[in-house]
VOROMI-484401 format. One record per residue (C-alpha): residue in one letter; x, y, z. Coordinates in Angstrom, 3 decimals. Example, Ala and Ser with C-alpha at 12.3 -4.5 7.8 and 13.67 -1.06 7.14 Angstrom:
<"A", <12.300, -4.500, 7.800>>
<"S", <13.670, -1.060, 7.140>>
// end
This chain:
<"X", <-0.751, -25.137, 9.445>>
<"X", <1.038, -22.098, 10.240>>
<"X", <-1.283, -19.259, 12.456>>
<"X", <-1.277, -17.307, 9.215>>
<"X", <-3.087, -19.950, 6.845>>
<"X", <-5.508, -21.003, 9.628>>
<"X", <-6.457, -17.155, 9.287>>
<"X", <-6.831, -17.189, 5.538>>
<"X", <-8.714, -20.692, 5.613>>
<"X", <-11.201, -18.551, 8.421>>
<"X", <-11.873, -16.013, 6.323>>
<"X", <-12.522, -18.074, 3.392>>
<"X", <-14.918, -20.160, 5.049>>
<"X", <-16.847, -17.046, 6.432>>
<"X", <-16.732, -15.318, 2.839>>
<"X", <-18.461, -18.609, 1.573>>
<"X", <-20.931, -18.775, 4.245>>
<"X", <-21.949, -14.805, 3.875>>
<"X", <-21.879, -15.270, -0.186>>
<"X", <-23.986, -18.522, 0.482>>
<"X", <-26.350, -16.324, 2.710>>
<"X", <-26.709, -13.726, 0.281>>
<"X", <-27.201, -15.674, -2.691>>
<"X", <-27.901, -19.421, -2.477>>
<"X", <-27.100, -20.040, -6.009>>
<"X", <-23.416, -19.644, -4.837>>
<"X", <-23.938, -23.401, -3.627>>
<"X", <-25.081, -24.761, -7.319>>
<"X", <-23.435, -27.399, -9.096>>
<"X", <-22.765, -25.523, -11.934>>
<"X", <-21.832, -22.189, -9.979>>
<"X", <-19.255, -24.279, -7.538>>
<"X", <-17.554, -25.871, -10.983>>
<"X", <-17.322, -22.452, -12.386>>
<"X", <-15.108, -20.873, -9.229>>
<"X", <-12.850, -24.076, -9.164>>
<"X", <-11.982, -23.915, -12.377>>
<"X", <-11.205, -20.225, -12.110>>
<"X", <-9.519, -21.073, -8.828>>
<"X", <-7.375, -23.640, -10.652>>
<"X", <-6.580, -21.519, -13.636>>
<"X", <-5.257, -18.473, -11.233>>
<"X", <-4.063, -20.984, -8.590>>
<"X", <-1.151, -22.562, -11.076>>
<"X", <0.603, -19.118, -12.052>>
<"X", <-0.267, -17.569, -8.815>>
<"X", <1.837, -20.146, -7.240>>
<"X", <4.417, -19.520, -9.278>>
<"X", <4.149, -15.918, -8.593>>
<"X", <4.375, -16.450, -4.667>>
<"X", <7.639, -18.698, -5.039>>
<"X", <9.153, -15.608, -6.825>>
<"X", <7.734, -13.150, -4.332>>
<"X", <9.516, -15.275, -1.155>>
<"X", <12.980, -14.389, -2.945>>
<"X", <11.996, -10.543, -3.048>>
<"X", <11.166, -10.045, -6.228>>
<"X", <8.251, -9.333, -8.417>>
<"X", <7.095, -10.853, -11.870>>
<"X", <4.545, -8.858, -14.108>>
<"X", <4.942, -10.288, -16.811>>
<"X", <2.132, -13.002, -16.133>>
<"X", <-0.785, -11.559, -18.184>>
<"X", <1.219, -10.487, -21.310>>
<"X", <2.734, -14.296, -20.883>>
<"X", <-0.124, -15.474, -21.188>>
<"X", <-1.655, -13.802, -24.345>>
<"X", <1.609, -14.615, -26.243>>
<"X", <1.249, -18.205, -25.412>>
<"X", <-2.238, -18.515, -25.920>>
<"X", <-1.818, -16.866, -29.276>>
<"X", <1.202, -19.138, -30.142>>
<"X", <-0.301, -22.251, -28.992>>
<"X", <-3.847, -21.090, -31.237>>
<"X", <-1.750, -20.514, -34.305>>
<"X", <0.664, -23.964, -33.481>>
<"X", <-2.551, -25.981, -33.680>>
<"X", <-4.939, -24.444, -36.054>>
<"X", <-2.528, -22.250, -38.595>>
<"X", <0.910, -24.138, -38.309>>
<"X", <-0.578, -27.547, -38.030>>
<"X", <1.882, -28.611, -35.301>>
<"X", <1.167, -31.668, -33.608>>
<"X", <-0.933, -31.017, -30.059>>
<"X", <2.180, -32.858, -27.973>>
<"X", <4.705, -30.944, -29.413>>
<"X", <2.954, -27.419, -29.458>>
<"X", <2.151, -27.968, -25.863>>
<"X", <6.189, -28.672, -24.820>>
<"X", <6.792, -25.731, -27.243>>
<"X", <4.507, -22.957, -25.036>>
<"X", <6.086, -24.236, -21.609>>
<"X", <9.743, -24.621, -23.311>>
<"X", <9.321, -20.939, -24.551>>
<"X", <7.446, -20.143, -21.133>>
<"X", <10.359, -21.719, -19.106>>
<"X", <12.738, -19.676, -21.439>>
<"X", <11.738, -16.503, -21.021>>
<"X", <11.502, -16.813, -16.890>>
<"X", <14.455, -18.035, -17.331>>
<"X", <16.010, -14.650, -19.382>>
<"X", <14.125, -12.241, -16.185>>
<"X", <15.910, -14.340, -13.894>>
<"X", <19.208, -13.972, -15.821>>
<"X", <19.164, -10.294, -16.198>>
<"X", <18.177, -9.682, -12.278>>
<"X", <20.951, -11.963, -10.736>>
<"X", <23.325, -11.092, -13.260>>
<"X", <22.981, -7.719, -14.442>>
<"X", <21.635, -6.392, -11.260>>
<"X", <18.275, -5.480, -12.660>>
<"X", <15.423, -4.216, -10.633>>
<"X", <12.477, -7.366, -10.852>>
<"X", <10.382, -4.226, -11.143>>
<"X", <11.504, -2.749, -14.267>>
<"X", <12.712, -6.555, -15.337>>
<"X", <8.743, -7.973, -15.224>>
<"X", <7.500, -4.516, -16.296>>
<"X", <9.289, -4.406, -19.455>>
<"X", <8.249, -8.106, -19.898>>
<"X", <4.570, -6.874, -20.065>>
<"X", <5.257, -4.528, -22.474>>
<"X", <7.393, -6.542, -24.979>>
<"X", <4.955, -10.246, -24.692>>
<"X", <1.725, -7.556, -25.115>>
<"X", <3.392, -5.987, -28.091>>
<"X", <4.480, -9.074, -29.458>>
<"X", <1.067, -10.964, -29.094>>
<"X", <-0.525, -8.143, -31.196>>
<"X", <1.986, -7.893, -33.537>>
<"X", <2.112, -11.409, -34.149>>
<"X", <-1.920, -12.095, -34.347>>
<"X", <-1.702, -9.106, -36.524>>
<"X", <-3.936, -7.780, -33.536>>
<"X", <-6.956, -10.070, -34.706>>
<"X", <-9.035, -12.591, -32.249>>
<"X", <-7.551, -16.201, -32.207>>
<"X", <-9.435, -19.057, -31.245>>
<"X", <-9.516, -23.276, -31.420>>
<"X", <-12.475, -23.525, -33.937>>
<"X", <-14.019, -27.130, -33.855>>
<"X", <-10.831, -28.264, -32.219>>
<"X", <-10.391, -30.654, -34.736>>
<"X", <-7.707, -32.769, -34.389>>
<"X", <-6.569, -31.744, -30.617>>
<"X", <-9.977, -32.973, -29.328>>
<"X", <-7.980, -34.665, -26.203>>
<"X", <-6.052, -31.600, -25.678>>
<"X", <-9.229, -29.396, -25.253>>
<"X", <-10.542, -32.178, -23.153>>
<"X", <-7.488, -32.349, -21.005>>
<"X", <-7.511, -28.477, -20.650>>
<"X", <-11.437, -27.973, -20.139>>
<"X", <-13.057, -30.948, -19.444>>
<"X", <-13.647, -32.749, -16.024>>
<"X", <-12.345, -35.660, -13.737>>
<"X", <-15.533, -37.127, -11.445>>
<"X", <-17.180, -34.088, -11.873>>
<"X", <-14.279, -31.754, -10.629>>
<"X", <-13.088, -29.580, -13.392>>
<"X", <-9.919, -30.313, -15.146>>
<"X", <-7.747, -26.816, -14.024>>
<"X", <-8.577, -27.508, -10.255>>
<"X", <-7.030, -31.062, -10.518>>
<"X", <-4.017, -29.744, -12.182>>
<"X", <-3.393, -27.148, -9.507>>
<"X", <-3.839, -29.634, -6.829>>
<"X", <-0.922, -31.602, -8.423>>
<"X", <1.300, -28.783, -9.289>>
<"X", <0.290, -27.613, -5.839>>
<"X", <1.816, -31.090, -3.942>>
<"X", <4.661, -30.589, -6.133>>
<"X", <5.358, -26.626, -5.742>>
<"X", <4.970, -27.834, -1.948>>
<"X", <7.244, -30.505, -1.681>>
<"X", <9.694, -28.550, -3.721>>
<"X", <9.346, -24.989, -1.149>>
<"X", <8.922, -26.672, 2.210>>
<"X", <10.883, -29.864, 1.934>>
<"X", <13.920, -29.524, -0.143>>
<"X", <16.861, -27.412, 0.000>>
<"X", <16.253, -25.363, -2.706>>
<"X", <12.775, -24.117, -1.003>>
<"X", <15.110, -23.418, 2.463>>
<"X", <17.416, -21.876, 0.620>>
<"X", <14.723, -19.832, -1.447>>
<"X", <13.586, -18.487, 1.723>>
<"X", <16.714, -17.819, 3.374>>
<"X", <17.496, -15.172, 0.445>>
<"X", <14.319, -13.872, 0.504>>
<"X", <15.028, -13.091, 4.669>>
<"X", <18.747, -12.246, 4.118>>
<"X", <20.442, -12.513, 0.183>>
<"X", <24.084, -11.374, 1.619>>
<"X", <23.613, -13.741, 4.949>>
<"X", <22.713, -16.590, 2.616>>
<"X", <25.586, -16.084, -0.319>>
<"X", <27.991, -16.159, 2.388>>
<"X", <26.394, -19.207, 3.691>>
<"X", <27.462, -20.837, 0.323>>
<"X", <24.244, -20.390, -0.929>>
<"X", <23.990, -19.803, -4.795>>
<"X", <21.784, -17.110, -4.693>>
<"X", <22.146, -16.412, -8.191>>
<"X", <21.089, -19.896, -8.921>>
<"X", <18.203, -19.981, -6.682>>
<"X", <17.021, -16.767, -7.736>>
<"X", <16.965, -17.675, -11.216>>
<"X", <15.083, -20.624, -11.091>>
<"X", <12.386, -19.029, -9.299>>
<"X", <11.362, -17.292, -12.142>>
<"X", <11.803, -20.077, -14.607>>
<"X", <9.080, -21.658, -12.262>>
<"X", <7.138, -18.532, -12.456>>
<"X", <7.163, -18.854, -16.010>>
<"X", <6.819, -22.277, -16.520>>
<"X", <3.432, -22.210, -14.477>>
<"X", <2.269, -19.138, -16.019>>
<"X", <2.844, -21.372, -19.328>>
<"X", <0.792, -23.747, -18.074>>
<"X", <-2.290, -21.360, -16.912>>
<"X", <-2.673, -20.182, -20.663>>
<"X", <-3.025, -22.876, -21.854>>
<"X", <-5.591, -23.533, -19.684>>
<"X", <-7.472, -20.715, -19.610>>
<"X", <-7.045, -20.503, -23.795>>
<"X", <-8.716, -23.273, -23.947>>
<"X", <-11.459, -21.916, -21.359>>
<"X", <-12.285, -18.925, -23.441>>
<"X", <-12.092, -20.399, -26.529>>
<"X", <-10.784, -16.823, -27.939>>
<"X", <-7.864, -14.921, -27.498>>
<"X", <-7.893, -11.411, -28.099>>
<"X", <-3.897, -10.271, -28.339>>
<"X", <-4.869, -7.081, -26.641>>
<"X", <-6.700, -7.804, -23.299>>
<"X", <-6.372, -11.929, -22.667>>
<"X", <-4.583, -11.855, -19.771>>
<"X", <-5.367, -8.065, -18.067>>
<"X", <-4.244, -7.719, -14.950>>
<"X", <-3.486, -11.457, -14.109>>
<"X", <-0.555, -10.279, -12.662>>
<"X", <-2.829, -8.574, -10.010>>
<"X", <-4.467, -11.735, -9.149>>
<"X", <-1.425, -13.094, -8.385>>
<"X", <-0.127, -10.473, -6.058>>
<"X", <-2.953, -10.340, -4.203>>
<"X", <-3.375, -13.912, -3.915>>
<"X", <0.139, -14.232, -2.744>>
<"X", <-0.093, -11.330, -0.281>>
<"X", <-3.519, -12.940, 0.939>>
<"X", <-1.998, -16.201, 1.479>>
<"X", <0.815, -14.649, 3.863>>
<"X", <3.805, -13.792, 1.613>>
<"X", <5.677, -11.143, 2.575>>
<"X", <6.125, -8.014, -0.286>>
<"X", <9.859, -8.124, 1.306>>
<"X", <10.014, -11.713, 0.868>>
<"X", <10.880, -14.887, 3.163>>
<"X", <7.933, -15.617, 4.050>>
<"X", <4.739, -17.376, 2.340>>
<"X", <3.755, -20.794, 1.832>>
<"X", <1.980, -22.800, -1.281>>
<"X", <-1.309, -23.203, 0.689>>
<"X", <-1.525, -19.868, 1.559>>
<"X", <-1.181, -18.793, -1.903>>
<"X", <-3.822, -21.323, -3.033>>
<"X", <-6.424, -20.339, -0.714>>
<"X", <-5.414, -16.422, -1.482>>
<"X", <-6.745, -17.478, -4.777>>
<"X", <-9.725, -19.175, -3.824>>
<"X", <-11.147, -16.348, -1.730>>
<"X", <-10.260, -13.673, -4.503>>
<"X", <-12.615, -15.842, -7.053>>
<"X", <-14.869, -16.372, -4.601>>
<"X", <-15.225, -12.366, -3.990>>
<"X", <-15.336, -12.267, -8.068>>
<"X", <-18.104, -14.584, -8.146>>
<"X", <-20.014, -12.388, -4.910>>
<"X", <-19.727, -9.861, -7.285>>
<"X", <-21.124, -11.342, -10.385>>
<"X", <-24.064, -12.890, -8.509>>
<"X", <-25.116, -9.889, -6.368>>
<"X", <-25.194, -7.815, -10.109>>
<"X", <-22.629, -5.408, -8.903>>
<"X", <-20.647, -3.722, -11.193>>
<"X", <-17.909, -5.276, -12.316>>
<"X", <-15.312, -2.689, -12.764>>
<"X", <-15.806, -3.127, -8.804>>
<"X", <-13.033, -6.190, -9.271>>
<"X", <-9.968, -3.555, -9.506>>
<"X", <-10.873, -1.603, -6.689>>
<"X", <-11.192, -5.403, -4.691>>
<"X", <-7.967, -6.184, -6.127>>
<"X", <-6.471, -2.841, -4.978>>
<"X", <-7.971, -2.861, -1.449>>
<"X", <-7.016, -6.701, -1.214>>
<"X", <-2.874, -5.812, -2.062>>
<"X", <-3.049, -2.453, 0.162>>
<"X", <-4.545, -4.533, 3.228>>
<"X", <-2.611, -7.634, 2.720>>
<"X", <0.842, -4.798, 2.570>>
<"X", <-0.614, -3.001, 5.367>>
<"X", <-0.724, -6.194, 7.716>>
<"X", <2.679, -7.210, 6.525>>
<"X", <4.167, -4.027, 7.737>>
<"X", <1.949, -3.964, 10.804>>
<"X", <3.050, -7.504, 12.342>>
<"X", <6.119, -7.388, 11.169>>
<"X", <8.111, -10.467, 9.571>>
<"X", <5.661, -12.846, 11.785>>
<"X", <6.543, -16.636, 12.449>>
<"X", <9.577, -18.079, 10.280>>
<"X", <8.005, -19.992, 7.280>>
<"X", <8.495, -24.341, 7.534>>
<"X", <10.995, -24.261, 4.910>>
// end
């Protein structure tokens, strides 16, 4: 472990003592399940986030994603009467797709990721709406997906389902950042894009793919957390996700300049923003109090970027 994730893991573990201390139903079966599977929901597309943040770039277009999808994969299965196996390759083709068009238009039209992402939120948002005619969709009884919902919500020995998918897409996202070449090649354009194209790198290439990932995984959290709420409303599933996933990123030890950040880091930037969600919720504070956490978590996380600098080199 790099000096950076042995800090985040630290300040986990003392946020989960203190919360502990404060309220002792923090350590409750039923209270413990909740934050992993919220930690495994956010986890997947925050990961995917992270791997676009290391190039440079920026994707927020996560929320919005996610409402589309969750509306598409509600009306596949209960309006369309699509199969459960081919709705679900359906969302993360058409997730995969449309990372796929950001990444096209910033490598090769020179785009801002910015105003890329940005306009992604708008047009997914506009087009959940429009296409759920702005009405609630939901799974009803579930009928005829029951293993789906069971996949998507259920649990495995007790641990819910969402954690044990992050943990594998985790191992994976790893393996594929800190021990191929396409991860040290990922993080030499985030350091240096010109240094790395005329190192033969295909920084186009690399670039691109980052956010197919991005959306890929984002594909995968909604239908997830669909299936977790049970309802999607086309105009507010998925708020501010896209926050989460900076600030778990930044938490974790990417760099808003990119080059630096690891999956763990990003995992356990997650963790200890749902654990500070659930200190909220049991201490009855307010919880409009969750944007101004979110707000003081990216502006200290920036802050301590610019302070030390780039840091150690990342084990790409």
């Amino acid at each position: 472990m790099t000096r950076k994730e042995i800090a985040v893991l630290l300040l986990l573990l003392a946020l989960c003592v203190t919360v502990s201390a404060l309220s002792p139903q923090f350590l409750s079966g039923a209270n413990l399940q909740n934050v992993a599977r919220l930690v495994g929901m956010y986890g997947i597309f925050s990961i995917g986030v992270g791997a676009v943040i290391i190039t440079g770039g920026i994707d927020l277009s996560v929320g919005s994603l996610c409402a589309l999808l969750g509306v598409l994969l509600s009306m596949m299965l209960v309006e369309w009467g699509w199969s459960p196996a081919v709705a679900l390759a359906a969302v993360v083709a058409l997730g995969g797709c449309l990372g796929a068009m950001h990444g096209l238009l910033v490598t090769r039209l020179r785009l801002q990721p910015f105003i890329v992402t940005l306009c992604g939120l708008l047009l997914y948002r506009g087009a959940a709406r429009y296409i759920a005619d702005d009405s609630t969709k939901g799974f009803g009884t579930g009928a005829g997906f029951e293993w789906v919902r069971a996949l998507a919500a259920g649990n495995l020995g007790g641990v819910p389902m969402p954690f044990v998918v992050m943990v594998i897409v985790a191992g994976l996202a790893w393996v594929l950042l800190h021990r191929t070449v396409y991860g040290r090649h990922l993080f030499a354009i985030g350091r240096n894009a010109e240094a790395a194209r005329y190192s033969g790198v295909s920084t186009r290439a690399v670039v691109a793919w980052a956010y197919v990932l991005s959306g890929v995984l984002a594909a995968g959290s909604a239908v997830l957390i669909a299936f977790y709420t049970n309802s999607i409303s086309p105009a507010a599933h998925g708020n501010f996700y896209e926050l989460y996933a900076i600030a778990a990123a930044v938490v974790g030890g990417c760099s808003l300049r990119g080059g630096e950040g690891s999956v763990l880091g990003i995992v356990m930037g997650a963790a200890l923003l749902q654990v500070l969600r659930n200190l909220v919720n049991l201490l009855d504070i307010p919880g409009s109090l969750d944007f101004a956490v979110m707000g003081a978590v990216i502006l200290i996380g920036a802050m301590a970027d610019q302070l030390l600098g780039r840091g150690e080199r990342p084990r790409a």
